[in-house]
N, C-alpha and C positions, 0 to 999 in steps of 0.2 A: 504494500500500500504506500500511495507517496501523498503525504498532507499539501493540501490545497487550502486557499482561505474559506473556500465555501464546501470544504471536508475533506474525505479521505474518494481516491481513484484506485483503480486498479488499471494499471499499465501490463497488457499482455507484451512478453517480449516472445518471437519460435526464433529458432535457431536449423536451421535448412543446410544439411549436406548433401553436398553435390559431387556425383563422381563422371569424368570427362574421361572417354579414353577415345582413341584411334585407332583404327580399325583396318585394315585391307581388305579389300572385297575383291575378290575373283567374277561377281558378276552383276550386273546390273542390278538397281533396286527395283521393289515390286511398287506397285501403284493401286495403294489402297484409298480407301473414303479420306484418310487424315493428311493424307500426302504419299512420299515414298518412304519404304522403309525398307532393311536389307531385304536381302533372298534369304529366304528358310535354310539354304546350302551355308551362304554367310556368318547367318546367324549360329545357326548349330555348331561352325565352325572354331566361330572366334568364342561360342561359351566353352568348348571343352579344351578350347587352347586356353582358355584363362583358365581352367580346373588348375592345368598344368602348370602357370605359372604363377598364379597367385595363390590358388587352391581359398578359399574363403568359403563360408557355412554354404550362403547363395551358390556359390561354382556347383556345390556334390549336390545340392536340392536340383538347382535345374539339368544339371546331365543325366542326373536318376531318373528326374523324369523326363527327357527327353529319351533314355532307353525303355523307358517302361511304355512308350507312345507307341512303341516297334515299327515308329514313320524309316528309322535307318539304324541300319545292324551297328553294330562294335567294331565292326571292319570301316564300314562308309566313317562312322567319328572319327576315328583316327586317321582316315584319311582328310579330312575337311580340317581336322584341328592340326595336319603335319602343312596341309595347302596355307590357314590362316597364319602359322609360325613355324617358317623354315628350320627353328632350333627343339622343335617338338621333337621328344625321345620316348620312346613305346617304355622302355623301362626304365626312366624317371619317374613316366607317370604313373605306372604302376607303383613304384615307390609314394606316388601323392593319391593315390589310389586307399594305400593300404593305412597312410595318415588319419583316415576317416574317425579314426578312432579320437583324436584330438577331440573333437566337435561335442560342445555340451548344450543342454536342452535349453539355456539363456538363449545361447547365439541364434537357435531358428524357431524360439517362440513368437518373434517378431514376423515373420514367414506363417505362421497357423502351422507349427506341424508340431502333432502330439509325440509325447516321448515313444509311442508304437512304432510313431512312422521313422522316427529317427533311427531307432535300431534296426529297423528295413533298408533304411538308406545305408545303415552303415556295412549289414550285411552283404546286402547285394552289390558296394564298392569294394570290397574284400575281395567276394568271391572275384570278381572282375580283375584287382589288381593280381591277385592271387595266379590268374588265368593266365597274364598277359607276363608274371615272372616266370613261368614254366614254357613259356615259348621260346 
């Protein structure tokens, strides 16, 4: 509250974070109601290149379910996320694959995912990183 002559206010202040990144796109943007936006190829691409190189709560929710969509296999990801980041390594990311386990229920209550679903995500990045060391 901040005293005025004629009483007390309440002054709301938000505080707004903003994340910018850059992208490469291998192909044209689509042309939707809101304007353009990447290619579905693009996009899938650069979320499981950033799995890989940033690895954050958001990366393993959206790739999980981008595999769980079964719109594109675990072969076509790795190949769109090797196109979107020249320096993408099958067994790195299996290494940030099997990190899964870091992730606590804070970091993606903000995301709606219950502690079920967390341990489904973390399983199924396991079994996956798991897959891609034995190759």
């Amino acid at each position: 509250m901040i005293p005025y002559a004629d009483g007390q206010r309440n002054i709301a202040r938000v505080a707004i974070e903003l994340g910018l990144g850059v992208d490469w796109l291998a192909q044209d943007p689509v042309m939707l109601d809101i304007g353009p936006v990447c290619s579905p190829d693009d996009a899938v691409g650069s979320k499981t290149s950033s799995l890989f190189s940033r690895g954050e709560a958001r990366d393993y929710l959206d790739v999980d379910r981008i595999r769980r969509s079964d719109r594109y296999t675990d072969e076509q990801l790795l190949e769109l996320a090797k196109r979107a980041d020249p320096g993408f390594d099958r067994k790195w990311f299996a290494h940030r694959l099997l990190a899964v386990d870091r992730l606590q229920q804070r970091e993606v209550e903000p995301y709606g995912v219950t502690p079920q679903q967390l341990e489904d995500t973390k399983t199924r990045c396991r079994s996956w990183g798991q897959h891609l060391q034995e190759e």
